[in-house]
N, C-alpha and C positions, 0 to 999 in steps of 0.2 A: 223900602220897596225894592223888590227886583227888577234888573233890567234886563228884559228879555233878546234875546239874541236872533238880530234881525234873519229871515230865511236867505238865503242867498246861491240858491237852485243855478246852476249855467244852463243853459239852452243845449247842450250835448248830452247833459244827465237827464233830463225832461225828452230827450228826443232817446234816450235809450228806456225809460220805464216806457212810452207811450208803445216802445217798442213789446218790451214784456207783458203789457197789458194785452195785445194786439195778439201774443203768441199763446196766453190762455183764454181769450175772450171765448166764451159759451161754454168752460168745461165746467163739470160739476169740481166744486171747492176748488178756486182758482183763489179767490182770495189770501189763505195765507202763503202758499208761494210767492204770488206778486207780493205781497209784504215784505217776504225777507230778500226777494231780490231789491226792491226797492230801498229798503234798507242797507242793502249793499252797496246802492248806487250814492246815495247821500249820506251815510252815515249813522244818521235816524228817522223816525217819519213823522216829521211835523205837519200841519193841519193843512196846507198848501197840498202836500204830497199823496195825505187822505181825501182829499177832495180830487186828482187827478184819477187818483185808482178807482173813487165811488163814480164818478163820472164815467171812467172808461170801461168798469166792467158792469154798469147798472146799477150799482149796489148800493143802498142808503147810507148815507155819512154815519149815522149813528152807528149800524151796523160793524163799519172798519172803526172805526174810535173805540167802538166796545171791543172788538178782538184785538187792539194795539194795547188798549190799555188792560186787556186783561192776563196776555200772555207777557211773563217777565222777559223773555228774548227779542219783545220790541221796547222801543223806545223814542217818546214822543222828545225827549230833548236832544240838543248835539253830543258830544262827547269831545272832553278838550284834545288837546296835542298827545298829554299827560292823563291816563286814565289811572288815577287812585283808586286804590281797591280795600278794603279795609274788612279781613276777616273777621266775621260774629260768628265763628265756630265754634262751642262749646270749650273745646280747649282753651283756643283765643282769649275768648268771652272772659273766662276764667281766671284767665290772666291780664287781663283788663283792656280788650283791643277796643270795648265803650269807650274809654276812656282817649283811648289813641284817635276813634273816630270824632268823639266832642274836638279835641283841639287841631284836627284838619280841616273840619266847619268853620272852625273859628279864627284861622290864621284868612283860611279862603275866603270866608265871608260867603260861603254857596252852601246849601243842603243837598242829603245823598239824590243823586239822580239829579241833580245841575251841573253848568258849566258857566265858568267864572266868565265874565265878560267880554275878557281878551283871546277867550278860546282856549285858555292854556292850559287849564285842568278843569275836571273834574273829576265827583266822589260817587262810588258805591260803596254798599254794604256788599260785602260777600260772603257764602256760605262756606264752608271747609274746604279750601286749595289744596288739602294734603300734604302741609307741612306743621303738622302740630307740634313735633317734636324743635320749632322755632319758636312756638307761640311768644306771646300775640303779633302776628303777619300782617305787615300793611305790602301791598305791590305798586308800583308803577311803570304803568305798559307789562314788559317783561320780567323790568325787577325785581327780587324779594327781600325785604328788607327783615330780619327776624329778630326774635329777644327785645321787644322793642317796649321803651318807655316813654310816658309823653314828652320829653324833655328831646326826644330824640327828634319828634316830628318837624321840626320848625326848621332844621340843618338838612332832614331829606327835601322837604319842597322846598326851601332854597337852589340845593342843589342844582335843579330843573329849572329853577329859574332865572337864571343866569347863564 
């Protein structure tokens, strides 16, 4: 079972959305703006965050939950220290970055679009970064790590973890 990662909102981040709420309240499609500011403010928009927005701009919870979770540039979990990126680019893919993805799951113990307990990583899939000519490409944060084999993965996320 996973262990969810308590919200832990400050009172300055809540007093700046209530603010951005306040600055589109009544405009036509105000919604996904406050999202992505909101999202800027904390990181991601967990369900604390979409209930401040449906509350302050009117709007039915179902309504923001279905547009968080439907557009890929939100996102309902946090995001660790360490964001692993793990290209499934055709190239990539090809060259077996599946394979580089299963054993960052698997050292992590989190699935893509989680963040490990301690906040310290988390995994996406990603689409083509634009370095095929490294394939298969895993990143973290900035880094690119390229020509990569599983054997390699266990020695990158060490690295960051320490």
């Amino acid at each position: 079972m996973k262990q969810a990662i308590a919200f832990n909102g400050t009172k300055e981040q809540e007093e700046r959305l209530m603010a951005v709420i306040e600055s589109h309240k009544g405009q036509e499609g105000a919604v996904i703006p406050v999202l992505h500011e909101a999202q800027g403010i904390y990181g991601y928009l967990p369900i604390e965050v979409q209930e401040m927005i449906s509350e302050g701009l009117d709007v039915p919870l179902a309504e923001i939950y279905g547009i968080v979770t439907f557009y890929t540039q939100f996102s309902i979990n946090p995001k660790g220290k360490y964001q692993i990126g793990v290209c499934l680019g055709t190239a990539c893919y090809v060259k077996g970055s599946g394979d580089i993805l299963e054993k960052c799951k698997e050292i992590l113990g989190i699935d893509v679009g989680e963040c490990t307990p301690d906040g310290l990583f988390s995994i996406d899939a990603t689409r083509c970064i634009g370095a095929c000519g490294l394939a298969p490409v895993l990143t973290v944060n900035d880094d690119v790590y390229g020509r990569l084999v599983v054997d390699d993965v266990e020695g990158i996320i060490a690295k960051y973890r320490n």
